[in-house]
C-alpha positions in Angstrom: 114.6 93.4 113.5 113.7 95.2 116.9 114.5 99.2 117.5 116.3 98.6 120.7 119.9 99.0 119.0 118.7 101.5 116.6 117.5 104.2 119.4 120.8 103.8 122.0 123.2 104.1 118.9 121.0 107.4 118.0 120.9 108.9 121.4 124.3 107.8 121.9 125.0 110.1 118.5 123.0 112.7 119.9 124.7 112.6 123.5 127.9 113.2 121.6 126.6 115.7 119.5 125.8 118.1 122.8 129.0 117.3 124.2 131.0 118.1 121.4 129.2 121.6 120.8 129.6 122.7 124.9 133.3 121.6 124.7 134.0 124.0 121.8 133.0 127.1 123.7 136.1 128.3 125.4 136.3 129.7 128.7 137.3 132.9 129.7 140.9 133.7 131.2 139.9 136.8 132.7 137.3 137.0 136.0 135.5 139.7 134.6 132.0 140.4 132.9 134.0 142.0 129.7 135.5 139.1 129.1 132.1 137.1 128.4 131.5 139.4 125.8 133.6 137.5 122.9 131.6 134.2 124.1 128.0 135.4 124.1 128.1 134.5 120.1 129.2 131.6 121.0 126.8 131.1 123.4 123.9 131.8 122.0 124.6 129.8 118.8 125.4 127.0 121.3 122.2 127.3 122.7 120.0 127.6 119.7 122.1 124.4 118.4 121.2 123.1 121.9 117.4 123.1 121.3 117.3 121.7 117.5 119.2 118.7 119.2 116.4 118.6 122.1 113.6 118.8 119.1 115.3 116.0 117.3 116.4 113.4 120.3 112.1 114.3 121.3 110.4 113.4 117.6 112.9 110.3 117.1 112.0 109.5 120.5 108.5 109.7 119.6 108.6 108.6 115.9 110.2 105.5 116.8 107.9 104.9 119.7 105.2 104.4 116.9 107.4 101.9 115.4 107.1 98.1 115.9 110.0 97.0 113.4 113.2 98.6 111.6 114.0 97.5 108.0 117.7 98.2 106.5 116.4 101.4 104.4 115.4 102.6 108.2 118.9 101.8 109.4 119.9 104.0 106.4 117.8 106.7 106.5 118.4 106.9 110.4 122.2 107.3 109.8 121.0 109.8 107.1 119.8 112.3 109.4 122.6 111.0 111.8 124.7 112.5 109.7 123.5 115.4 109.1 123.3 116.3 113.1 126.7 115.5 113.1 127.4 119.0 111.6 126.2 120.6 113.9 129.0 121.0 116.1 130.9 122.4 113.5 128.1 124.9 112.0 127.5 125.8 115.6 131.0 127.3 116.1 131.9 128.4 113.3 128.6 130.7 113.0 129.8 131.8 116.6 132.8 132.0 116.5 132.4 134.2 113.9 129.9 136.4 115.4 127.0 135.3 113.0 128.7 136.5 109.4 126.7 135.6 106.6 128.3 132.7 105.0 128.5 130.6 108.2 125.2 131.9 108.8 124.2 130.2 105.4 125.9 127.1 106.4 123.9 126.9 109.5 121.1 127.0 107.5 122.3 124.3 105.3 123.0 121.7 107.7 119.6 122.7 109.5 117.7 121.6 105.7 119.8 118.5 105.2 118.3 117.7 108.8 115.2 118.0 108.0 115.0 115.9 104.7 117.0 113.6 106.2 114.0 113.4 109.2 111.3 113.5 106.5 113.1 110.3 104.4 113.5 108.9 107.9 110.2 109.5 108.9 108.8 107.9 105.1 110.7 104.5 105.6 109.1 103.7 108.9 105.8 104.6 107.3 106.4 102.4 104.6 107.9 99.9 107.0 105.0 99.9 108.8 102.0 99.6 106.2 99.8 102.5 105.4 97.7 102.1 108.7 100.3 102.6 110.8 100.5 104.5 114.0 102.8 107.0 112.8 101.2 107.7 109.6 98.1 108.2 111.3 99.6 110.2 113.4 101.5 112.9 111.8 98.6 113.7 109.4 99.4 116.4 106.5 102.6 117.1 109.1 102.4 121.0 108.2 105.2 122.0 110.5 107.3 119.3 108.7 106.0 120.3 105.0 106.8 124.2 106.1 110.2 123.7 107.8 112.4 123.3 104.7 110.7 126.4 103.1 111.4 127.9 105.7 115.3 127.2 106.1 115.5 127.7 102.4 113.9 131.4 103.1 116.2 131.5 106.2 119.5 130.4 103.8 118.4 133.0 100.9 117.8 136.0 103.6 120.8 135.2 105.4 122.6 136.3 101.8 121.1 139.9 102.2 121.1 140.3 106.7 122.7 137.4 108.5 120.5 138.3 111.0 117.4 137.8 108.9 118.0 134.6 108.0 118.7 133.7 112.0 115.1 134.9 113.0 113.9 132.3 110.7 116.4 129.8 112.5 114.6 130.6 115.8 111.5 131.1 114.6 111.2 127.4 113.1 112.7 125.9 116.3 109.4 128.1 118.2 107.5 126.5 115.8 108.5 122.9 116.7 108.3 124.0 121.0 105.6 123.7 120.7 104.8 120.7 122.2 103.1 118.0 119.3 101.8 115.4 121.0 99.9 113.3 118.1 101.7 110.6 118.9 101.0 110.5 122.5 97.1 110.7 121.4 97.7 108.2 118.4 98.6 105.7 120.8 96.4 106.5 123.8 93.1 105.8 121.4 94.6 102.3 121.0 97.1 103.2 118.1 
């Protein structure tokens, strides 16, 4: 079975997913600079949300670049992590909207782990899909910023029970981590895959 359909449905998802989280942020009814200051939670939880979408739509890009075929446990796992993307329109505001309190804090977190297992089941089908010389397994090596990652958000979840705003450095600090551009794919395939 090719990828073709799997990758539009996904960034079709993902395309949603954006513009579902930039329509909940309410404008203003007042010209002024004081009244941005109720939104600038908002905002900025937006715009965190924003860049875990970018870092996602960019590995699955990449992930299933590597990929030659997609099995139905793919399909599965793909709607997995699909799913768990989907929440973050609704994590987004409500962590926002309610200026970063601890137990939408903690949800963030929450729906940030459940992404990345789902990624890291998605990302073990297409391995085994593949064969255990694959491009992608090659690839990705030991994969310490996805071995990390959940520690990290578990950390993130935990600390978040103590200071909300703990808890969100470790939300932005994993999302640094994965700026970083990664580009063992790219090489994977440039030495002849």
């Amino acid at each position: 079975m090719g990828k073709g359909r799997l990758e539009a449905f996904s960034d079709g998802v993902l395309a949603i997913i954006i513009t579902i989280m930039v329509l909940e942020m309410k404008v203003p009814h007042s010209p002024t600079f004081d009244a941005l200051g109720p939104v600038v939670p908002v905002f900025l939880s937006y715009v965190l949300s924003f860049v875990y979408v970018g870092i996602y739509w960019n590995n699955h890009h990449h992930m299933l670049h590597a990929s030659t075929k997609v099995s139905g446990r793919i399909l599965w796992a793909n709607l997995h992590l699909l799913f768990w993307l989907s929440l973050l329109p609704f994590a987004t505001g409500w962590m926002g909207e309610n200026h970063f309190a601890a137990l939408p804090t903690g949800f963030y977190g929450i729906v940030l782990l459940g992404a990345a297992l789902a990624y890291g089941i998605l990302q073990r089908a297409i391995i085994a899909a593949q064969g255990p010389d694959s491009i992608l397994k090659r690839a990705i090596g030991s994969d310490w910023k996805g071995r990390i990652s959940p520690v990290l958000y578990l950390c993130g979840i935990a600390l978040t029970a103590c200071d909300q705003r703990w808890g969100q450095a470790v939300y932005v600090l994993v999302a640094l981590m994965w700026l970083v551009p990664d580009r063992r794919i790219e090489r994977t395939m440039a030495h002849g895959g």
